[in-house]
N, C-alpha and C positions, 0 to 999 in steps of 0.2 A: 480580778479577785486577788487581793494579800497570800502573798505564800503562806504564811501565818496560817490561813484557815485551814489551810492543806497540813499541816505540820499539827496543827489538832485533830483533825479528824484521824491521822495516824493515832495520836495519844489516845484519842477515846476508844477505838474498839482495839489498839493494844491493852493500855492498862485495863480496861472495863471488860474485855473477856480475860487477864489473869487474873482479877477480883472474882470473876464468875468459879474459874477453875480452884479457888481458894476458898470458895463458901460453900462448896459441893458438889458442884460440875467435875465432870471427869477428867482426870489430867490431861493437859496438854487440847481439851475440846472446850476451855471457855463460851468459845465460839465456831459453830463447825455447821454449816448447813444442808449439809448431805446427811447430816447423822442426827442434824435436830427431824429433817422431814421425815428421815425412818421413824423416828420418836413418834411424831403426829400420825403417820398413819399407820401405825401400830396401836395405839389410843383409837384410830378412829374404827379396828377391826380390819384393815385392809390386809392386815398381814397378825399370823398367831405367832411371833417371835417372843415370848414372855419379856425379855432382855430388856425392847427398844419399844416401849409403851410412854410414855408422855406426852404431854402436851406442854409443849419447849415455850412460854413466856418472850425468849429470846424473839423468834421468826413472827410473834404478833407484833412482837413491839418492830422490828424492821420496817414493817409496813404500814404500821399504823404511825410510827413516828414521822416517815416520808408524806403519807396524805396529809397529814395534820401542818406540816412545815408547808408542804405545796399547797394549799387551803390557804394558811396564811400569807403566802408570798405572792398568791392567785396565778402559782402555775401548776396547777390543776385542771390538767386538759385529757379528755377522753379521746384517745385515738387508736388505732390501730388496722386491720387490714392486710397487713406483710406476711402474707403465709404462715396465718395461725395454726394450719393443722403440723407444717413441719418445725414449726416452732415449738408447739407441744413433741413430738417426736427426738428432736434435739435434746430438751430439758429430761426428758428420760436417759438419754443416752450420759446427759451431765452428770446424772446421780451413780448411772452405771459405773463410769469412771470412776467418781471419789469414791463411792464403795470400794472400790477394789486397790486404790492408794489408802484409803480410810483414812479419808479428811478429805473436804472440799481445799480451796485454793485459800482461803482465811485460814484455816485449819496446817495448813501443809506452813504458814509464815510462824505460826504459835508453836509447832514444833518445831523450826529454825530457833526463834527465840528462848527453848528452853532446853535449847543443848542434841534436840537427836538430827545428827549427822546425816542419817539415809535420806532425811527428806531433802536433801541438797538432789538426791535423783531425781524425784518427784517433780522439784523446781527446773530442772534439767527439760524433761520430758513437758512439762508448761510452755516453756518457752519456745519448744519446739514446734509445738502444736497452734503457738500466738504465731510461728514465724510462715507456716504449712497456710493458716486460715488467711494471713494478710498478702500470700500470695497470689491466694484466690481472688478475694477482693477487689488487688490493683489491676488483676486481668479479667476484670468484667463481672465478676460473683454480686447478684443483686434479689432478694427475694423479693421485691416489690415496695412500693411507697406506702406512706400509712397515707389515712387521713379521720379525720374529723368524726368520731363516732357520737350517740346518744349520752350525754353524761351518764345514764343506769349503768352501761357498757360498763365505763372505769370504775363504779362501783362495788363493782359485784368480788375482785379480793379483797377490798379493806374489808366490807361487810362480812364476808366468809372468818376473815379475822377478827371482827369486831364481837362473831358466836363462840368462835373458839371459844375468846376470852371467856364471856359469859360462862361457857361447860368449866373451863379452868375454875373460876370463881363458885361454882352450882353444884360441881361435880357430880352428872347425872350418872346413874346405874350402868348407861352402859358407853363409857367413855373409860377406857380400860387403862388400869396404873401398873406397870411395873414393881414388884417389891425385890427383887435383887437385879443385877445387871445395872448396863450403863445407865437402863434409862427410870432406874429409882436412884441415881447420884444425879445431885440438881442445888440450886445455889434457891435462898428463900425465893419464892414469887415476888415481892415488889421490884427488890436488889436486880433480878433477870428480868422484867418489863420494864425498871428503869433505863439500865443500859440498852438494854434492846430498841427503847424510844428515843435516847440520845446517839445508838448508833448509824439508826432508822434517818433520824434528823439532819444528822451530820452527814450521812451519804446522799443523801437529797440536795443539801444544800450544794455539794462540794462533786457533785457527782461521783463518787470515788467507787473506783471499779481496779478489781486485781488484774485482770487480765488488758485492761484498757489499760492500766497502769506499765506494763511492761511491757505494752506493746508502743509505749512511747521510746521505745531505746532504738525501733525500726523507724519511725516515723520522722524526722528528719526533712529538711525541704520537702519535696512536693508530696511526699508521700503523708497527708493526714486524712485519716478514714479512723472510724468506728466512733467517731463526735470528741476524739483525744484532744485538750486541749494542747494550742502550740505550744506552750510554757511545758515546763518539767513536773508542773504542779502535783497530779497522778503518782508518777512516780516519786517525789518527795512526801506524800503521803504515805505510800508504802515502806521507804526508809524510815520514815518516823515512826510508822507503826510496831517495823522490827526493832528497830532502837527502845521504844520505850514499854515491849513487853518484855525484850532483854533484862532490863533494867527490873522491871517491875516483876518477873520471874526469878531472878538474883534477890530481891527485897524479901519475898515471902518464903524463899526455898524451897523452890520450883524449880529450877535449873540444874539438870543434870546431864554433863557432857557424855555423850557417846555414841556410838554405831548399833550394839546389841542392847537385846532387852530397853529395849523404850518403850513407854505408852502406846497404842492404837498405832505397831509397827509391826514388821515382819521383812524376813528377807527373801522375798520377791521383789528384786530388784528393777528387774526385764521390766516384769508386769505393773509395776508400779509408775514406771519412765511412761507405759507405752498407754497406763490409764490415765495420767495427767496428757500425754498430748493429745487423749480422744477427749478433754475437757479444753483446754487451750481451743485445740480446733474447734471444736464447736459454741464453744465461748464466743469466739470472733465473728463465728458466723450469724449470730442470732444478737451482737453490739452488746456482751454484758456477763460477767459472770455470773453464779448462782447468786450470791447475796447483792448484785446488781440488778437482776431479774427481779427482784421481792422487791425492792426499792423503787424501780421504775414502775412498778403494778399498783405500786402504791400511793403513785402519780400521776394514773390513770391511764397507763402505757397497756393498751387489751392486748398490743400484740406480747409484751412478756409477761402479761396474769396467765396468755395459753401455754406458754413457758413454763411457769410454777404451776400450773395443773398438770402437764407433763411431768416437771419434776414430783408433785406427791406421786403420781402413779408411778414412775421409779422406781421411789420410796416404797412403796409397798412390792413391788417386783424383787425388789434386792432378797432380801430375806426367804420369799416366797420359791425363787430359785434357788434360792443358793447363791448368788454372785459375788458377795462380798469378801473381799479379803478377809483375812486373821491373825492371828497370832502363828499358826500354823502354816500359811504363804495362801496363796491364790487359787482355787478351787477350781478343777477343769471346767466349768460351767461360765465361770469369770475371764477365765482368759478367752475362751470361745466368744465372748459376752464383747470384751474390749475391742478383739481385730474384727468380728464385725460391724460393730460401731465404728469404727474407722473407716471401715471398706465403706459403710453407707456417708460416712461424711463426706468421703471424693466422691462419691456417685454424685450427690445433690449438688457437692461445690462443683460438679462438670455440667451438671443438668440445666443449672439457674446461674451459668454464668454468660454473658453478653460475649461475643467477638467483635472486638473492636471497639466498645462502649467504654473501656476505659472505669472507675473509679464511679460508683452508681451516686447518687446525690444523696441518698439516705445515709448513706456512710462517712462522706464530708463534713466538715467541722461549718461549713456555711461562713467562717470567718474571714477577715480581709487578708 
């Protein structure tokens, strides 16, 4: 594949989430999927946060633009089988984290690109947790092989997505809306389904994954696992993507350099490092970040639709607890919330790792 496409698919969900944060999305969250899924299941009643009530446009079209691309490219395979229940488990623990950094790992690059400094910890703590999860992996970390499910199987996220929309469009009584908080600031409906299907699209096409993406910087000779390609491609997406929302943040004045007082920031610094490494890590261990997860479901991939079922339930935990960072720092509920999620990610990466198996095949690139 042309680095070119890799170098677009940066520009599209750079520029296309600062267009989102410039029509009415909340600054610095264009694009943020930990805090679009609080949205949705706040809309769906899972949680009474008045705040974080919508149904995010954005996360339909992810998925809806990957089946529609995989459909017509006819890779459109129903599979799955790889420890769906700890899959689902994982994807909770994914939401835990970026609540408590507030912002997923998209979200944590768009505040690089618009000047706040602390997420450089955030980014810190990511990488750590890429470098923690690919340790496991080279020493045996294997949740099991897919295989070949029922086409209904792969069906059944886009479908789910495909009602959203409908409520989005119908807006039934009890699909609940936000009128102040984040989640009554929102960019028109077509403008966020559009991007959301070209972002949908483009990461299907291009596979592009945050944490896959910088987990190409370890990956070097022998070591390729989590389906990375050999090329830099990944990670040339992700510079592109910071590049051209820099850019595209500076254009609309959006960009404001600093440390204190930023958007959807606080200084809990600790707790911010050590909630992106409980994301990294278990990013690696389940082959996908959050907005990787939504795209592969959306591909027909069962075992990460168990993933984003976990992730809404999450999404609806966050709030319900308490867990979520703030403006105010990290709430004893959230730090408890992070280091046990941690502790259960060594458990499982000790649990379901091989001795002596070496680098499982699901996690191989299969390339020559």
């Amino acid at each position: 594949m042309s680095k070119w496409y890799f170098v677009l698919m940066g520009a599209v969900i750079g520029v296309g989430a600062v267009i989102l944060s410039y029509f009415g999305n909340p600054a610095n969250t264009g694009v943020c999927v930990s805090c679009f899924m609080e949205n949705i299941a706040g809309a769906l009643s899972l949680h009474d946060n008045i705040r974080m009530q919508y149904i995010r446009p954005e996360i339909i079209g992810f998925v809806l633009g990957s089946f529609f691309l995989s459909l017509y490219r006819k890779e459109f395979v129903s599979t799955g089988g790889s420890s769906p229940l700890l899959r689902f488990v994982v994807g909770m623990l994914l939401i835990v984290g970026c609540s408590i950094f507030i912002g997923c790992p998209v979200k944590m690059f768009l505040r690089l690109a618009a000047g706040d400094l602390g997420a450089i910890i955030g980014l810190l703590g990511l990488i750590a947790g890429i470098y923690i999860g690919l340790e496991f992996i080279e020493n045996g970390f294997q949740l099991g092989e897919t295989r070949r499910n029922p086409v209904s199987n792969g069906l059944v996220v886009p479908g789910m997505m495909m009602l959203l929309l409908v409520f989005v469009i119908i807006k039934p009584s009890f699909i609940q809306a936000s009128v102040k908080g984040s989640g009554a600031q929102y960019a028109p409906l077509l403008l966020s389904l559009g991007i959301g299907l070209a972002i949908g699209a483009m990461s299907q096409f291009t596979q592009f994954c945050i944490t896959g993406g910088i987990a190409r910087m370890f990956l070097w000779g022998p070591r390729e696992v989590m389906n990375c390609p050999r090329s830099s491609g990944l990670l040339l997406s992700i510079g592109s993507f910071l590049g051209f929302a820099f850019v595209a943040n500076l254009l609309t004045g959006q960009f404001h350099l600093g440390l204190q007082g930023q958007p959807s920031s606080n200084d809990s610094y600790g707790w911010a490092f050590l909630a992106m490494l409980l994301v990294g890590f278990g990013s690696v261990l389940i082959k996908g970040c959050p907005l990787r997860q939504l795209v592969a479901a959306g591909q027909g991939d069962n075992d990460a639709g168990a993933t984003v079922m976990g992730m809404l339930v999450g999404a609806a935990l966050v709030p319900n607890w308490s867990l979520g960072g703030n403006s105010a720092g990290t709430p004893v509920a959230g730090q408890i919330a992070v280091l046990a999620g941690i502790c259960l990610l060594l458990v499982v990466g000790l649990v379901n790792r091989k001795r002596g198996y070496g680098i499982a095949p699901e996690y191989q690139t299969g390339l020559d």
